[in-house]
Structure formats: structure tokens, C-alpha cells
DRENFITOR-429168 format. One record per residue: residue in one letter; residue number from 0; x, y, z of N, C-alpha, C, O in turn. Coordinates in Angstrom, 1 decimal. Each point is the difference from the previous one (the first is absolute). Layout:
<rs>
("a" NUM (X Y Z) (X Y Z) (X Y Z) (X Y Z)) ...
</rs>
This chain:
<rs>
("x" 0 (-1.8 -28.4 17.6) (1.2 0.6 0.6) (0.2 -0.4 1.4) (-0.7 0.5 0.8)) ("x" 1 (1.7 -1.5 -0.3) (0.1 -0.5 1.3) (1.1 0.4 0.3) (1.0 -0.4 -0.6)) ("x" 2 (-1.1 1.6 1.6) (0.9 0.7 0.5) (0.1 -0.5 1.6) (-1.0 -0.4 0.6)) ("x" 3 (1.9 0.5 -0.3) (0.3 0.3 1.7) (0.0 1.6 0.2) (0.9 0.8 -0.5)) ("x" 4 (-2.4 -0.4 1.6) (-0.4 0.8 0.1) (0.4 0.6 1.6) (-1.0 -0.1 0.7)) ("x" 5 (1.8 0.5 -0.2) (-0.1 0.9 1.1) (-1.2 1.1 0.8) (0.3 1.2 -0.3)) ("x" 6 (-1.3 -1.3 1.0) (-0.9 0.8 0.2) (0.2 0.7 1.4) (-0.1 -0.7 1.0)) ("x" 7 (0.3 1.8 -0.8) (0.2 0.7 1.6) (-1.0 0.5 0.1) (-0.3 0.8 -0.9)) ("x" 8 (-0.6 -0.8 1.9) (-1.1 0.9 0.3) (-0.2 -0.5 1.4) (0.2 -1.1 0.3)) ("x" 9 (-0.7 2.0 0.6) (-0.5 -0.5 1.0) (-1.6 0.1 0.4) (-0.5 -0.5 1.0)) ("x" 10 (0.0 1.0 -1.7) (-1.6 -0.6 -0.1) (-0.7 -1.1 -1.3) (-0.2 0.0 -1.2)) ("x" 11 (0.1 -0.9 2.1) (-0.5 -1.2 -0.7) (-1.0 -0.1 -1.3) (0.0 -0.6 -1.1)) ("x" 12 (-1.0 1.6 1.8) (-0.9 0.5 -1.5) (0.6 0.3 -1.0) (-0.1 -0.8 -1.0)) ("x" 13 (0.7 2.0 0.7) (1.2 0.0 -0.5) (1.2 -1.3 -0.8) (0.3 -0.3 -1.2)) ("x" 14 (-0.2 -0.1 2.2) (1.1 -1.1 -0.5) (-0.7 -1.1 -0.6) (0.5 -0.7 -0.9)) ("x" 15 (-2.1 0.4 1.2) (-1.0 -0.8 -0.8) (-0.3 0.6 -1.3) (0.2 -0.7 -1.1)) ("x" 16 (-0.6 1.6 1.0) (0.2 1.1 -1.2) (1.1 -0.3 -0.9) (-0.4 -0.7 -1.0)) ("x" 17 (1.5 1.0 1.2) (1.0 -0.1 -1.0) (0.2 -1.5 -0.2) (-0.1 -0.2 -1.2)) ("x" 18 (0.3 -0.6 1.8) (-0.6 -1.6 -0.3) (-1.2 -0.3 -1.2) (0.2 -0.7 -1.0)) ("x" 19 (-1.2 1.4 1.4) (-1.0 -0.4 -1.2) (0.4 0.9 -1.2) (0.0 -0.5 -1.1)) ("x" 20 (0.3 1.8 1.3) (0.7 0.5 -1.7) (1.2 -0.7 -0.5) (0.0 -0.2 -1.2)) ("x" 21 (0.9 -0.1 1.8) (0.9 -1.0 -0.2) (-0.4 -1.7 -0.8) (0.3 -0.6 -1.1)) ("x" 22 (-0.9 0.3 1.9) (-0.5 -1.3 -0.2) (-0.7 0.0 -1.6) (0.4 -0.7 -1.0)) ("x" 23 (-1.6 1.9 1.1) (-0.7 0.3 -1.8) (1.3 0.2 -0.8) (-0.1 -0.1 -1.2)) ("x" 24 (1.2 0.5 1.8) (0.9 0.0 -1.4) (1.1 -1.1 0.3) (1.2 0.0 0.0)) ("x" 25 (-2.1 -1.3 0.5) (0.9 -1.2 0.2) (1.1 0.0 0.4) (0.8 -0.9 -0.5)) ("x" 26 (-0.2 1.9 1.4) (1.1 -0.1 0.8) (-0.2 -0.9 1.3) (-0.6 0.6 0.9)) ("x" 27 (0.9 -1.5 -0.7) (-0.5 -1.2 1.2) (1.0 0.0 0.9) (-0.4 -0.4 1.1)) ("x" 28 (1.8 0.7 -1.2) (1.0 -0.1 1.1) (0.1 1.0 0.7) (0.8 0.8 -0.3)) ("x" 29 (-1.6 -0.7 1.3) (0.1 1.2 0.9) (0.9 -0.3 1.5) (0.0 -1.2 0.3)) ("x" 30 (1.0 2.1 0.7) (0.0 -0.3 0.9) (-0.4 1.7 0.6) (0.4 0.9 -0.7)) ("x" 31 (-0.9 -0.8 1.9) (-0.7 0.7 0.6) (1.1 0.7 1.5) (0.5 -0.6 1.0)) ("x" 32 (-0.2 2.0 -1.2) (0.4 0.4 1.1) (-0.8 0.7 0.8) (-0.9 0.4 -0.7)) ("x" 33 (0.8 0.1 2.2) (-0.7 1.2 0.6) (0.5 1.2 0.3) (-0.6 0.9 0.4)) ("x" 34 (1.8 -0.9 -0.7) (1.0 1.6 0.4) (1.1 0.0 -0.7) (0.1 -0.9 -0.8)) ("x" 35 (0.6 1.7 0.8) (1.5 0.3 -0.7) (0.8 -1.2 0.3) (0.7 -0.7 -0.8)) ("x" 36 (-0.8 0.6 2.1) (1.0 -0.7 0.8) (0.0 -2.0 -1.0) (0.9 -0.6 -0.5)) ("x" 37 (-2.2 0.2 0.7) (-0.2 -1.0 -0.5) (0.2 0.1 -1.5) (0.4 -1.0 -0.6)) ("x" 38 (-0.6 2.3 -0.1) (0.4 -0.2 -1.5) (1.3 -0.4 -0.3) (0.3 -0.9 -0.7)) ("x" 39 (0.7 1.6 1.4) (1.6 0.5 -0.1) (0.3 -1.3 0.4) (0.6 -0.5 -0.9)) ("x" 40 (-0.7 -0.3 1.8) (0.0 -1.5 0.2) (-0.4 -1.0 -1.5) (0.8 -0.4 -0.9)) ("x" 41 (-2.1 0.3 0.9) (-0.6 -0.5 -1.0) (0.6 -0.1 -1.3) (0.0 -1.1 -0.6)) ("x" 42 (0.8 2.4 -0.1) (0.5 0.4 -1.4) (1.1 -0.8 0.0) (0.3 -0.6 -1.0)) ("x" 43 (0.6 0.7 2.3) (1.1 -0.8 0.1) (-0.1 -1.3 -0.1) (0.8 -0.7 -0.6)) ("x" 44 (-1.9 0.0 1.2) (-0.1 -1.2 0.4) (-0.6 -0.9 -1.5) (0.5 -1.1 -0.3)) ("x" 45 (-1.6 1.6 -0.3) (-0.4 0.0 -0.9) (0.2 0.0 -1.8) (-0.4 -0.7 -0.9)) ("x" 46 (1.1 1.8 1.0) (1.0 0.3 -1.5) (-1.6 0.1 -0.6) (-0.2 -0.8 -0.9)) ("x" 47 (-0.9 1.6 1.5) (-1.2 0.3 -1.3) (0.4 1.0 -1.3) (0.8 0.9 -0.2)) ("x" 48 (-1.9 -1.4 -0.8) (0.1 0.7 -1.5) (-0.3 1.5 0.2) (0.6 0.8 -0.8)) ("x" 49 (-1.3 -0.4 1.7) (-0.6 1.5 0.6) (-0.3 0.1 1.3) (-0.4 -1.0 0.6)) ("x" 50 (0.5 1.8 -0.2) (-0.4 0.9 1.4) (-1.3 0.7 -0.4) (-0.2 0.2 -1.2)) ("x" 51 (-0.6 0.2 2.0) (-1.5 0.9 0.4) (0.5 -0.3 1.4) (0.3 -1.0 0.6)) ("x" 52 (-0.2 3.0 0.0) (0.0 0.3 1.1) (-0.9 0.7 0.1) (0.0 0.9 -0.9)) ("x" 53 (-0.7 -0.8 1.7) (-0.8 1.1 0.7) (0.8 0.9 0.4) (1.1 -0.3 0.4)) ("x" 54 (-1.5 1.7 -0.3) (0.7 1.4 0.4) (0.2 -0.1 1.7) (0.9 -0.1 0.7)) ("x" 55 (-2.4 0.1 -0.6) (-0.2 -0.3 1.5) (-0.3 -1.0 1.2) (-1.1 -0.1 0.5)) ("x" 56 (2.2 -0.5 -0.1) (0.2 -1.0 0.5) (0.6 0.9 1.6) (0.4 1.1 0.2)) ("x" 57 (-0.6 -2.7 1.0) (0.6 0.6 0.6) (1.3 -0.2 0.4) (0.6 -1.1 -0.3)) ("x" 58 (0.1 2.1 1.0) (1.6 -0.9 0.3) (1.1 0.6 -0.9) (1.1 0.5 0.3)) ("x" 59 (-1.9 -0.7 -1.8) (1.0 0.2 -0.8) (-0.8 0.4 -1.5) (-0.5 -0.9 -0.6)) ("x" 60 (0.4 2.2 0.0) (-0.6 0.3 -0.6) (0.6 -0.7 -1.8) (1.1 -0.6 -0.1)) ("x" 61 (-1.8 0.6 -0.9) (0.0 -0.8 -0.9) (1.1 0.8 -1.3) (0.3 -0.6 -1.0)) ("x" 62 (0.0 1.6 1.3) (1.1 0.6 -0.4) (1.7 -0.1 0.6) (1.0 -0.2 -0.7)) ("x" 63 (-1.0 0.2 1.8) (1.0 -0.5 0.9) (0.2 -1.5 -0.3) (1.0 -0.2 -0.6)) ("x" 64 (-1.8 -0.9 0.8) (-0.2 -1.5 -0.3) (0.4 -0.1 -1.6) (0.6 -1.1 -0.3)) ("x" 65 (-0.9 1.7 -0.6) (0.8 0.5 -1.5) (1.7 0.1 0.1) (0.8 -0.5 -0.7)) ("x" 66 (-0.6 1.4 1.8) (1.0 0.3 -0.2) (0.8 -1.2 0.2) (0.9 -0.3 -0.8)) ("x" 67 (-1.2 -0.5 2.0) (1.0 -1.1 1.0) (-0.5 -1.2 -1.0) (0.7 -1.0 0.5)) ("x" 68 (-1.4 0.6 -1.6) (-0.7 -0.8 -0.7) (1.3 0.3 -1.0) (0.5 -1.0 -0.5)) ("x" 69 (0.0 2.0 0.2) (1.2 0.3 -1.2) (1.0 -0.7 0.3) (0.8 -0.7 -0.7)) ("x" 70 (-0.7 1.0 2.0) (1.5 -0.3 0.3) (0.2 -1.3 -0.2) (1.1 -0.2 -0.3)) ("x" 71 (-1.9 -0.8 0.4) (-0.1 -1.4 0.0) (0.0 -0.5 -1.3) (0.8 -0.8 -0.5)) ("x" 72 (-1.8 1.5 -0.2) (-1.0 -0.6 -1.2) (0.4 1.1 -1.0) (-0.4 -0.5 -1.0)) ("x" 73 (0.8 1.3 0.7) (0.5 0.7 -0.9) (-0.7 0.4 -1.6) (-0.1 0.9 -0.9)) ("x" 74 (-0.4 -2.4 1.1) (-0.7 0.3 -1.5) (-1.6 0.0 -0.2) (-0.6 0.3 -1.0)) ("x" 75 (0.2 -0.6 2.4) (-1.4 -0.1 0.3) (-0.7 1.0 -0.7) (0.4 1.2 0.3)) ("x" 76 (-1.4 -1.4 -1.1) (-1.0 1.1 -0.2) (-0.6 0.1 1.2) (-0.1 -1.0 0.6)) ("x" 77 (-0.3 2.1 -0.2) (-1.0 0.1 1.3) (-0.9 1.1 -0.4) (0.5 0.8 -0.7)) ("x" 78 (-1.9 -0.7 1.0) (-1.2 1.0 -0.1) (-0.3 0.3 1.1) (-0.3 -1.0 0.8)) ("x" 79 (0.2 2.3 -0.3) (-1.0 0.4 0.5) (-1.4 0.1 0.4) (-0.6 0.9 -0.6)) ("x" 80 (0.0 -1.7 1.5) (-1.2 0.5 0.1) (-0.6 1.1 0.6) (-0.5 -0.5 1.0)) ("x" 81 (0.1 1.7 -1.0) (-0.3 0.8 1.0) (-1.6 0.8 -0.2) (-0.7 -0.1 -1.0)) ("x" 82 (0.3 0.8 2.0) (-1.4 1.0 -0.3) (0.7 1.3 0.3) (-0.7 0.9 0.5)) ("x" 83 (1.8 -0.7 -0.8) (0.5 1.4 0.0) (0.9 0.2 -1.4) (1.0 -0.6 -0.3)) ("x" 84 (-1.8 2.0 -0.9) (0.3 0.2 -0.8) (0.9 1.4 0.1) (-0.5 1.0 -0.5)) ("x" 85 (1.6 -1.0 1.3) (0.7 1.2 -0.1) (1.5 -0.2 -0.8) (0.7 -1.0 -0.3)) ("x" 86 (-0.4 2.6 0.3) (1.3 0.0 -1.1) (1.0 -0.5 0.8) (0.9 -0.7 -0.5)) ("x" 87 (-0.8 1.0 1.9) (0.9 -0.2 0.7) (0.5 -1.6 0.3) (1.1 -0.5 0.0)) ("x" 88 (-2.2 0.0 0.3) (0.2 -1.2 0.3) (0.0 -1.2 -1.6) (0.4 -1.1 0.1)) ("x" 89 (-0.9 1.5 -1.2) (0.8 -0.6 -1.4) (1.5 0.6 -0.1) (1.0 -0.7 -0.3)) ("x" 90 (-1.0 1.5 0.5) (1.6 -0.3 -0.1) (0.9 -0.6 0.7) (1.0 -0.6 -0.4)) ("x" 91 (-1.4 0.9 1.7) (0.4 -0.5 1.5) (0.3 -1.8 -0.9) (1.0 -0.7 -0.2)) ("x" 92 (-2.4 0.4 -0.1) (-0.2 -1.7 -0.6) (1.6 -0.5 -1.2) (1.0 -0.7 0.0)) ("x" 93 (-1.8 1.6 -1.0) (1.0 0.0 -0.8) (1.4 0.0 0.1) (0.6 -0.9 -0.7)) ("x" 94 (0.3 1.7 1.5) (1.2 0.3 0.6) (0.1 -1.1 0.9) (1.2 -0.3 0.0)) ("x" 95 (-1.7 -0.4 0.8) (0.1 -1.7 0.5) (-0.2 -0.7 -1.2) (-0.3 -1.1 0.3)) ("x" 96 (0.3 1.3 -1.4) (0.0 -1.1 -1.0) (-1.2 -0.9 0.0) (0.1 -1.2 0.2)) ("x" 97 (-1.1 1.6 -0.5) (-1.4 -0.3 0.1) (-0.2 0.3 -1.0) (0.3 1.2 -0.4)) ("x" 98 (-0.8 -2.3 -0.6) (-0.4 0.0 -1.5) (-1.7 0.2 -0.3) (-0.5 0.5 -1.0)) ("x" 99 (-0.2 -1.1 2.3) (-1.6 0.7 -0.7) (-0.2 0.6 1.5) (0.6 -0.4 1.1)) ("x" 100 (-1.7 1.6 -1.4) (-0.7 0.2 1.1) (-1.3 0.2 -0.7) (-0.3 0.6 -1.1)) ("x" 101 (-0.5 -1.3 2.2) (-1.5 -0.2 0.0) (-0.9 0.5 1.0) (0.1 -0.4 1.2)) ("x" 102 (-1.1 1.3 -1.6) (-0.8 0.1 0.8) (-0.9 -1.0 0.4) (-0.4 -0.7 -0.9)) ("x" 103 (-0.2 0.5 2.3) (-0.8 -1.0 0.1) (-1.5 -0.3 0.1) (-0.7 -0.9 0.3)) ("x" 104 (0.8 2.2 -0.7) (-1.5 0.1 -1.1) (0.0 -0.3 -1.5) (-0.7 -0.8 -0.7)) ("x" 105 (1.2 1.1 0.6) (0.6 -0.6 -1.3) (0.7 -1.3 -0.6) (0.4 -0.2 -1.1)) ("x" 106 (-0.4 -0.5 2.4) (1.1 -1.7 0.0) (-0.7 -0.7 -1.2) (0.5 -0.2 -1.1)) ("x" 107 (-2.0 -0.2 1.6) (-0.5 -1.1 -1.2) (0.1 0.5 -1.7) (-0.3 -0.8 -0.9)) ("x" 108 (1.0 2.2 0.6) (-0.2 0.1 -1.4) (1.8 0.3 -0.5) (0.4 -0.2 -1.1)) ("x" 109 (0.5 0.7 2.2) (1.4 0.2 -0.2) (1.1 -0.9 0.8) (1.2 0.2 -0.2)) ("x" 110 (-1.6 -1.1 1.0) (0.9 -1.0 0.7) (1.0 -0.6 -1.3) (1.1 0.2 -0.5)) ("x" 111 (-2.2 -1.3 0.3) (0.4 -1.0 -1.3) (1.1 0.7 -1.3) (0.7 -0.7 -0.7)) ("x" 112 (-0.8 2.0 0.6) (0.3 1.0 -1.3) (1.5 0.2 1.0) (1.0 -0.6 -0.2)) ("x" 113 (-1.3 1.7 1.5) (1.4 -0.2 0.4) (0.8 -1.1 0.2) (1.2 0.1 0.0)) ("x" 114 (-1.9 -1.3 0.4) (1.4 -0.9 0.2) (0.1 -0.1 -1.1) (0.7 0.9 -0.4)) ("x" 115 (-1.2 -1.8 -1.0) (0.6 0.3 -1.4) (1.3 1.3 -0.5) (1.1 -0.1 -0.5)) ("x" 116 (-1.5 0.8 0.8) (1.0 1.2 -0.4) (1.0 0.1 1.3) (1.1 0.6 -0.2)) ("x" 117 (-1.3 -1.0 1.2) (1.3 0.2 0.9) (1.1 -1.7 -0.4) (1.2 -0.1 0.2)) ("x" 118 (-2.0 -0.8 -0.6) (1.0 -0.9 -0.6) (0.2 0.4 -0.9) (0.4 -1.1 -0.4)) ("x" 119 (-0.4 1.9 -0.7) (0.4 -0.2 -1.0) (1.4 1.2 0.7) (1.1 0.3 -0.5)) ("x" 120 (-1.6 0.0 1.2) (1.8 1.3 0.2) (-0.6 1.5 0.1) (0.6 0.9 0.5)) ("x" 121 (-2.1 -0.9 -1.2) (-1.0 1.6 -0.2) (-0.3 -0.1 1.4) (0.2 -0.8 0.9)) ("x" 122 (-1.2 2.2 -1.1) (-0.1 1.1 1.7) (-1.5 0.2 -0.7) (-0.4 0.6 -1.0)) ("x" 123 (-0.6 -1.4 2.3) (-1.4 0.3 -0.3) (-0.3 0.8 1.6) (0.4 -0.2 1.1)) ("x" 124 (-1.4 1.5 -1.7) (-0.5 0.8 0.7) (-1.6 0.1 -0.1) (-0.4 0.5 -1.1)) ("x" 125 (-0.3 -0.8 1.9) (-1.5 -0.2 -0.2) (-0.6 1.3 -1.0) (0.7 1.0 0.1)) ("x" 126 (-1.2 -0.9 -0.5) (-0.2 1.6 -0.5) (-0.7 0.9 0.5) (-0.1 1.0 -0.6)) ("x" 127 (-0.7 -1.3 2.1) (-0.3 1.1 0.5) (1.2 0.3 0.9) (0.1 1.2 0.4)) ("x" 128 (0.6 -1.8 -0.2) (1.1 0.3 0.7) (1.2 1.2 -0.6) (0.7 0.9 0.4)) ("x" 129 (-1.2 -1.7 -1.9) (1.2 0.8 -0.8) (-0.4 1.3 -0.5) (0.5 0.8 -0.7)) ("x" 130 (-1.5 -1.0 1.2) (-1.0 1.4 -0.6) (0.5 1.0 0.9) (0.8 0.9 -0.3)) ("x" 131 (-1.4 -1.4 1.6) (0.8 1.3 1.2) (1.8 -0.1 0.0) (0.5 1.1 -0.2)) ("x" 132 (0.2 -1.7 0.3) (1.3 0.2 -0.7) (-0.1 0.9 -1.4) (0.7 1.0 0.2)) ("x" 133 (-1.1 -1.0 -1.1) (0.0 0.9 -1.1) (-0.1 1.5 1.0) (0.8 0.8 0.5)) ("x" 134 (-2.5 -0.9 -0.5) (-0.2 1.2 0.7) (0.7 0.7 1.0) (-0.1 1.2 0.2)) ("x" 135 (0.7 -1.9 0.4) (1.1 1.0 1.1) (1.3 0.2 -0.2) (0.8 0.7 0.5)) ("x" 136 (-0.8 -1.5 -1.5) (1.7 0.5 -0.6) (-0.4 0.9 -0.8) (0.7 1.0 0.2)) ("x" 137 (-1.7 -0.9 -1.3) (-0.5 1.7 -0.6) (0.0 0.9 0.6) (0.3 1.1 -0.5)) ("x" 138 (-0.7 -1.3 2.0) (-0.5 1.4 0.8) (1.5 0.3 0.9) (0.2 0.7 1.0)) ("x" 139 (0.4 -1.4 -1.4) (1.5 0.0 1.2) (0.6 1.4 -1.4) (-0.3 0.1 -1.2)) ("x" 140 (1.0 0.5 2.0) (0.2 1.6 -0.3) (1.2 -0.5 -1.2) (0.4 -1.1 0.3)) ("x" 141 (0.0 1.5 -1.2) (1.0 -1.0 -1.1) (1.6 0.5 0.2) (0.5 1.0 0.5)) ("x" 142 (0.1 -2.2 -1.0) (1.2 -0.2 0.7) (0.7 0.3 -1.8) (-0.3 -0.1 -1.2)) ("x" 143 (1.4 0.4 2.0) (1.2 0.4 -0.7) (1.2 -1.1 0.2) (1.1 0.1 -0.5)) 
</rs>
């Protein structure tokens, strides 16, 4: 699968990381951003097959960089990478039009699965992620 891959992260370990899970699922066209700012550039300049942003970037967080990434790119699948599993911030993702979110404990076993399903048009949610999203929408008081 040789995709043109978009990667935002601003820690290199990290960004070496998703390189080598990438790479084991023979994705080889990588280009490499360090902040929102350089992604939102990048997506424009580029026309990649996917986006992977990091949540936490500086400058410009990876939700916002989603957003300004639409306006350009419209059809971009984009994922999420984050180490924050809350309800607030998946939907926050989601409602910017963010098709996977990934925890990044979880990257080497749900990366590859979310970009698959965020090209195909589907919405991948890591499942410890989705677990606490279940769970707090159960305990949220029920709506009418």
C-alpha cells in the first residue's frame, strides 16, 4: 500500500515510531511535519493520501490543524494521534472531521487499521479509547 503519508508530531521519537509501524505495513511515502503550523502548510502543498496529527503540538494543536487541513483538503482522511483518552476531546476530534483516533500506546497495533478505515470513509476509535467514551456516555445522566 504506497500511500502519501502526512505525519505531525513534534517529538522525533515519536515521529521515528510511526515511521517504523508505517514502513512494516509498507507504507514508504512519508513527509514529516513538527507542529500544526507546518502540517496546514504541508497538506496544501502536498495533496497526501492521509494526515496523522499529533493532539499535542506546539503553536497549533492537532485538532485545530484538522480543522484549517479541511478547508484546503476536504477529503483528507486525517487520524488522530493522542495519550489522551477522554469523551470530550473524541468528540471535540470527531466534530473537526477526524476519522481515526489513536492512542499512542496503542499506535503499533491501531495506526495501520485506522488509516485503512478512515480511507475507506469509516470512523476508527482505538478501543481503549472507545471504552472510556462508552463509559462516560453511560454514566452521563440520560437524555430525553
Amino acid at each position: 500500500m504506497a500511500l502519501r503519508v502526512l505525519v505531525a508530531d513534534d517529538c522525533p521519537l515519536v515521529q521515528r515510531s510511526i515511521r517504523e509501524v508505517l514502513e512494516s505495513a509498507h507504507i514508504l511515502n512519508l513527509v514529516e511535519a513538527r507542529d500544526g503550523h507546518e502540517a496546514v502548510r504541508a497538506a496544501g502543498q502536498m495533496q497526501p493520501d492521509v494526515a496523522i496529527l499529533d493532539y499535542s503540538m506546539p503553536g497549533m494543536n492537532g485538532i485545530d490543524a484538522a480543522r484549517l487541513i479541511r478547508l484546503t483538503c476536504p477529503q483528507l482522511p486525517i487520524v488522530l494521534l493522542t495519550s489522551v483518552a477522554e469523551e470530550y476531546l473524541i468528540a471535540a476530534a470527531l466534530r473537526a472531521g477526524i476519522r481515526g483516533y489513536v492512542l499512542k500506546r496503542d499506535a503499533a497495533d491501531d495506526l495501520v487499521r485506522a488509516i485503512d478505515a478512515a480511507r475507506r470513509g469509516a470512523t476508527y476509535i482505538s478501543p481503549r479509547a472507545a471504552r472510556v467514551l462508552c463509559e462516560q456516555y453511560l454514566q452521563a445522566p440520560e437524555r430525553r
